[in-house]
N, C-alpha and C positions, 0 to 999 in steps of 0.2 A: 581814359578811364573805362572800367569794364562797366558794363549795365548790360541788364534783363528785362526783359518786359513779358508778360503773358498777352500774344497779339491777337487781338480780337477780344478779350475778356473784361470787362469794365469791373476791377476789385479796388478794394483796399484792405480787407480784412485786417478786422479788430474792432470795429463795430458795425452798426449797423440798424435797419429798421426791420421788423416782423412784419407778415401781412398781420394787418389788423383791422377793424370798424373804428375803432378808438383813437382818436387824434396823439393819443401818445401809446410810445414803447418805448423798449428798454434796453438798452448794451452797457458791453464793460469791455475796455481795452484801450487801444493809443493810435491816433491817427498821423498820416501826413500830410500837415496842414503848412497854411503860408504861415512866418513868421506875425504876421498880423491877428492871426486868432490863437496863439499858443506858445510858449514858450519852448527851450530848444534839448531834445535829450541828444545821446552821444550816439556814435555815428551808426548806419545801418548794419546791420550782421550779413553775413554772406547769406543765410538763411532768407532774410527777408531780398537780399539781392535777387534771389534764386528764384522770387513768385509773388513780389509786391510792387514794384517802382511801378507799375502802369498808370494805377490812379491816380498816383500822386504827378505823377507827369501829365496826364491827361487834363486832370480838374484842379487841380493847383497849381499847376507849373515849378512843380517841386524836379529839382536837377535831381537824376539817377545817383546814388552814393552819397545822397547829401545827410541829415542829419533828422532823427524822429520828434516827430511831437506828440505828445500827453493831446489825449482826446475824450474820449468818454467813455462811460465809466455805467450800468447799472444791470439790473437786474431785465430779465428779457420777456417780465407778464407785464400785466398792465394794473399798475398800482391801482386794489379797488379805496384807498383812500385820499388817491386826487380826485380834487372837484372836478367839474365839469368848468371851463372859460366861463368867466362871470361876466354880465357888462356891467357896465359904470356904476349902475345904482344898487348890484349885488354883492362887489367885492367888499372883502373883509376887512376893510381899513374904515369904511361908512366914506369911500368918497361917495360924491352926487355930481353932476355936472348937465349942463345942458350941451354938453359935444355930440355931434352926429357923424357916424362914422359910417361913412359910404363905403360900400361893398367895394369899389375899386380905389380908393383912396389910399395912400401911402400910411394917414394915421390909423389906419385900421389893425394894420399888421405893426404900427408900432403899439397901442394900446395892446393886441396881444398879446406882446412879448412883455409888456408892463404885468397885466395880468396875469400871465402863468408863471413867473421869478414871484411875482406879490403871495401867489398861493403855491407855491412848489418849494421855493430857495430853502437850502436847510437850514440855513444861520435865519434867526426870526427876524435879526436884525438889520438885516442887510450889511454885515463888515460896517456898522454904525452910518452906514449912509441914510440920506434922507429919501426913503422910496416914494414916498409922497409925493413929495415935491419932485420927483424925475417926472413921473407921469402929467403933474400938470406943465411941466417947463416942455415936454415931449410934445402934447397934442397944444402947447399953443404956439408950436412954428407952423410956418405955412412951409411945407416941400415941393420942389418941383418934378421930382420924380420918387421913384421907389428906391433909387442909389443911393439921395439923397438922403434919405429915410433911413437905410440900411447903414448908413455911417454912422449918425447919429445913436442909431441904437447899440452899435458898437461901443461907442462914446460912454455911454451909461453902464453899462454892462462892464468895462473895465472899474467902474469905482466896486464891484462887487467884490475886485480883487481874487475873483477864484478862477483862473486860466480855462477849465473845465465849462463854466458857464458861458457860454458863445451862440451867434447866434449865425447861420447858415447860407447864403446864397440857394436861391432857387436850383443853381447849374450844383454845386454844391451836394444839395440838398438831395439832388435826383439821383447824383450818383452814390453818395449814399446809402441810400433807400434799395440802390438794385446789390452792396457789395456785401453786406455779411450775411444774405442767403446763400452765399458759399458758390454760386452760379451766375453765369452771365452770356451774354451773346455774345459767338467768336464761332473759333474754325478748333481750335482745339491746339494749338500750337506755342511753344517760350520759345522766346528768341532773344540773342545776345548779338550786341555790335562788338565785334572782332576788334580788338585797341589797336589792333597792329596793320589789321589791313581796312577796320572801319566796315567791310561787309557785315552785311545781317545774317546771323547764323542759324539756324533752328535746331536749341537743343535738348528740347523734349517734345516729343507726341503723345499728348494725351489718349488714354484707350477710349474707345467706341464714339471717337468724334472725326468729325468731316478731315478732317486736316491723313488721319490714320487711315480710313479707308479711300484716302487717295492717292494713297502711297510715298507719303511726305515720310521721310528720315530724318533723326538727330543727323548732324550734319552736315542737311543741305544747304545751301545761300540762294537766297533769295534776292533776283536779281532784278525785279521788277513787282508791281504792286498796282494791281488794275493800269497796266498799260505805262505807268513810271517811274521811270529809273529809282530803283531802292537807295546807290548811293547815294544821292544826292537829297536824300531824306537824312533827320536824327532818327533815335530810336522813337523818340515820342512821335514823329511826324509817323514815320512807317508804322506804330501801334495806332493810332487814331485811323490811317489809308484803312489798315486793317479790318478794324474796327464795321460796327454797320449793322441795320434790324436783322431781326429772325426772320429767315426765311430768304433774304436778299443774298445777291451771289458775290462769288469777292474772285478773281482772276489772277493770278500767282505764276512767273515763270521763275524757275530755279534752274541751279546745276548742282551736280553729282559728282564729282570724283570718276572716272572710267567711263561715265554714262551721259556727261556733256549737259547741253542745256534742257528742260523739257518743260511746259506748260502744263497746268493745271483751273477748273472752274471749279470752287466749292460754295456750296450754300451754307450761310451761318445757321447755327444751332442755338438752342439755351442749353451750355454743358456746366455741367457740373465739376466744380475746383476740387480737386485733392489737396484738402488742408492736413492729411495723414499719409506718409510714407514711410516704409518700413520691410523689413530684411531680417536674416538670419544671418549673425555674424559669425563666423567659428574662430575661435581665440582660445586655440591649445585646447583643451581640455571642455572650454567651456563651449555651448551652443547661445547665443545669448540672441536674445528676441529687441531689438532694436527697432525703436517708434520716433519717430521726429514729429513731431505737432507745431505746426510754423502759426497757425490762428484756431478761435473759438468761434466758426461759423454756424448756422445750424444743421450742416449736413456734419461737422467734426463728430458726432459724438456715436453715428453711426457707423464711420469710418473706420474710430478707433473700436468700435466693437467687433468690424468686422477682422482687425488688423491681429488685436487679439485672440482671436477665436481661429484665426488662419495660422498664429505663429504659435499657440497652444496645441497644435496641431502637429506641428514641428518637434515636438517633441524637445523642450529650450529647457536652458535650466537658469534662467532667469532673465530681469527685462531691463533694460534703460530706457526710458524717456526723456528725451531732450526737448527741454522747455528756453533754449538759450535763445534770446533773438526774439522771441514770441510776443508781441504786444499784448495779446489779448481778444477781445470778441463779447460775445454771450453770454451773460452769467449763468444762461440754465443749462448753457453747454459745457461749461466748466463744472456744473455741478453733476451733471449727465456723465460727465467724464470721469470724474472722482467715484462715481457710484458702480463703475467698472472695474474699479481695482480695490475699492472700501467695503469691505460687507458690513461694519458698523459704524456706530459716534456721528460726529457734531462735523461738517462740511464747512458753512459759513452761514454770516447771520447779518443782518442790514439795522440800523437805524434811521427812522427817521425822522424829522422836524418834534411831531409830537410825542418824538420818546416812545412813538410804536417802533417794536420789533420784529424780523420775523428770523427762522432757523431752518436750515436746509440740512438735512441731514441721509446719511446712507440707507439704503433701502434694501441689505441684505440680498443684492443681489448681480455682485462681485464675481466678474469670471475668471480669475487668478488668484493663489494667495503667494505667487512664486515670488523670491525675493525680488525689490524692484527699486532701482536707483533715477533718483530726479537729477537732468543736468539745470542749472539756470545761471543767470548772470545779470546783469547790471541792465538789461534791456527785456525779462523775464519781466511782466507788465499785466497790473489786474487781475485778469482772469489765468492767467497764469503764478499768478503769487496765491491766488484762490488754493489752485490744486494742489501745489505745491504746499502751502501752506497746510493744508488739511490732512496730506500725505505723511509731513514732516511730524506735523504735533499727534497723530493720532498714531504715530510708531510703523506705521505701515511701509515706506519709505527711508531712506539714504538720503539726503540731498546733497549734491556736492557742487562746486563753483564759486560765485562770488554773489554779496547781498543783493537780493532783485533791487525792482527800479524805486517801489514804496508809491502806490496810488491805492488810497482806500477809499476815495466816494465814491457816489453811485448817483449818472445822471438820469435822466430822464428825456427821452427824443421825441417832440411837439414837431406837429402837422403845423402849419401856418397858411392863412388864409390862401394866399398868393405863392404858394406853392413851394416858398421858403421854410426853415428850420429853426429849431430851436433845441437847443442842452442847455437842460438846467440841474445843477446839482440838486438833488431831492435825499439823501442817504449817506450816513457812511455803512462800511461793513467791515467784520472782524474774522480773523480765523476764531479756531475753536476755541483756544486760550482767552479771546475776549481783547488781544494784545492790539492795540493801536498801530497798524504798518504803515499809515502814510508818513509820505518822505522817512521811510526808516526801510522797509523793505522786511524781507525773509533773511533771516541770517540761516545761511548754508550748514550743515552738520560738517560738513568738510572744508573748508574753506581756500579754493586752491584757484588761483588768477591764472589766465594768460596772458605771453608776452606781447608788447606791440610786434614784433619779427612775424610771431604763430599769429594776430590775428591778421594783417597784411598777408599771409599765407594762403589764407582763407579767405578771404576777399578775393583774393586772385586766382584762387582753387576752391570752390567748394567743396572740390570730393573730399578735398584732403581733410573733413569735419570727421570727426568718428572714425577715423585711421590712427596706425600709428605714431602720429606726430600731432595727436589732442593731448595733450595734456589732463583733460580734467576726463574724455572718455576712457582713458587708459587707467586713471584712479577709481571708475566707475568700475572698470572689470576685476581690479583688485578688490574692490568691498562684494561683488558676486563671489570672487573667490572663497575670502573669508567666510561669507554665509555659507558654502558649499562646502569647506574645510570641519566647518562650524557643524555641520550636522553627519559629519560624518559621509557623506556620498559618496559613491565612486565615480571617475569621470567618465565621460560616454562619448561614443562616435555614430556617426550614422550609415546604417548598413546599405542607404541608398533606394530602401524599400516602403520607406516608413515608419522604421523601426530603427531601436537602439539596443547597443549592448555594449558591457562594459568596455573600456579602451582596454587592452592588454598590455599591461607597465612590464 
């Protein structure tokens, strides 16, 4: 099977924790989790092949090509209408108890997680469960350790019946905490284990990280890994070897094609993920400004401004964004993102428990109005149904593909005592129509599938994404067309200079 790992990078983008003082934050997106905390979406995109399997190998022991899970889901400030963790004789239910909960105690961290679902969950009701009586059935076992505990809370936590609401491992929980700030500790380097020969490939170099300035190549192997033997590692063992603090050194011997074996000693870095990549495509006639957004981290939304503002420059006559494959992330970076291409209207809006609302909207200050086409599909997730959605109703936008994945809450991400986690559904949220998307998704303006053949294709070629053999990119540059037919323009080539001038028919 093909697989990718980014080595050295601790990700998973599509959610994530903010720094904050505040024991809770906020994401929106879909994680890969063990079958134990989440039910199962359809299989991974060449996309997410190409810059996500690490974590899930790393911290889950999720198999590379395996299948997505639905994760969390919220807004990325820190709601100023949660309370603060109430004890026993403060929460809202009027329990009282004479329980004493010891700061290193198993039930400490389970009353926690009692109290933030008793003041957070959005159903008041709990799915008609009796929350009451969880908490007292909770703290009157006696546990023997915090595993023990941690099961248990599991336990309860399913009668809530909302997949979304789950509760975290400390190992879990850390990583985390370090993946959708879009950066992590590594050398800078992706790598793929070759199906055919099983070597480790390297095939991308990140700019201005350790792995570049040591003169590491897309297609070197890597033949050894601090001292050894690469083959005899998986991908996940060689991403973890990799793996390591800031500032410690990681020892690499590779070969070269022509230039044989050579050795390398790099010091890890905190680099920064490129969640935005993007090009100038020429297609006849057209120049078209091509952006892939694979996650909503919080460095995406600078990325995509710089992405724009560099292929604005370009001189393009319109844009596709492809949101296919994309779980999700951030909600403030999805709103961030939309406010790049929306100079007006209604973005997205949240509810929650007590029927507050709140509305996020464009902030006129949109660096395009050039025609722009959404790709999405079946795996187009959260924060990416956000944008798209907002894209699609506010007219700004094409969308074309097939209906996204349909996730409209909004959880919320709890600190725990002991160093563990906690999502808890707190919200849903609406595009601007007000329209209900969970489990319904975004229906596509266009509506156009690929085959199992093309997407097997792509699994086993990424490049071949946004070539000619996409189907839905290839529909994307016909509705460019038409806008550009549609206004009348002439088509244009580039004199190499910087400039353009008409093409000569």
């Amino acid at each position: 099977m093909l697989g990718l790992g980014l080595s050295g990078l601790v990700l998973r983008f599509g959610e994530g924790i903010l720094p904050s003082a505040d024991p809770v934050s906020h994401c929106i997106g879909l994680d890969y989790l063990s079958a134990s905390l989440c039910p199962t979406l359809p299989s991974m995109s060449p996309h997410l092949l190409r810059l996500r399997p690490l974590a899930a190998a790393l911290v889950f022991a999720f198999g590379l090509g395996a299948n997505l899970k639905p994760a969390l889901s919220a807004p990325n400030v820190i709601n100023p209408d949660s309370p603060p963790l109430a004890t026993p004789k403060e929460n809202d239910t009027g329990v009282s108890d004479n329980v004493t909960l010891l700061e290193n105690s198993p039930k400490a961290v389970v009353d926690e997680v009692w109290q933030l679902v008793n003041q957070q969950f959005v159903d008041k009701d709990f799915n008609h469960s009796n929350w009451l009586s969880k908490r007292q059935e909770l703290l009157g076992r006696n546990y023997q350790d915090n595993a023990e505990a941690y099961r248990q809370i599991g336990r309860i936590l399913k009668d809530l019946n909302d997949p979304y609401t789950r509760f975290l491992s400390p190992e879990e929980f850390a990583i985390l905490s370090s993946q959708t700030a879009g950066e992590a500790s590594g050398v800078g380097i992706r790598v793929l284990m070759d199906k055919r020969s099983s070597d480790l490939v390297v095939v991308d170099v990140m700019r201005g990280t350790p792995a570049l300035k040591a003169g590491i190549r897309p297609g070197d192997r890597i033949v050894r890994i601090n001292g050894q033997p690469a083959a005899l590692m998986s991908l996940e063992q060689a991403t973890e070897a990799i793996q390591g603090e800031i500032g410690s050194e990681l020892s690499l011997q590779l070969s070269r094609p022509k230039s044989g074996v050579f050795s390398v000693t790099l010091k890890r870095e905190n680099i920064e993920i490129d969640s935005v990549t993007y090009n100038v495509k020429e297609e006849g006639e057209l120049r078209v400004g091509y952006i892939r957004l694979d996650e909503f981290s919080s460095h995406s939304a600078e990325q995509m401004e710089k992405a724009i503002t560099e292929l604005n420059n370009s001189r393009i006559s319109g844009y596709i964004l492809d949101l296919r494959g994309n779980p999700g992330g951030l909600l403030l970076s999805s709103i961030d993102i939309a406010r790049l291409w929306l100079n007006r209207g209604e973005i997205v809006s949240t509810i929650d428990r007590r029927g507050g609302d709140r509305h996020f909207s464009a902030n006129g200050r949109s660096l395009t109005d050039l025609p722009l086409v959404v790709l999405v599909n079946e795996r187009s997730a959260s924060a990416s149904e956000i944008l798209a959605g907002a894209l699609k109703e506010q007219g700004r936008a094409t969308v074309v593909g097939t209906a996204t994945y349909g996730k409209g809450t909004v959880q919320s991400v709890n600190t725990l005592s002991d160093g563990s986690g906690l999502a808890v559904t707190i919200a849903r949220y609406y595009p601007p129509s007000g329209t209900d998307i969970n489990h319904k998704g975004i229906s596509p303006d266009i509506h156009l599938d690929i085959s199992n053949d093309t997407k097997l294709q792509f699994r086993n070629d990424p490049d071949l994404i946004a070539t000619d053999v996409d189907p839905q990119y290839q529909r994307a540059i016909s509705v460019l067309r038409q806008h550009r037919h549609s206004l009348g323009l002439p088509p244009t080539k580039d004199l190499g200079i910087g400039l353009l001038e008409p093409s000569q028919l």
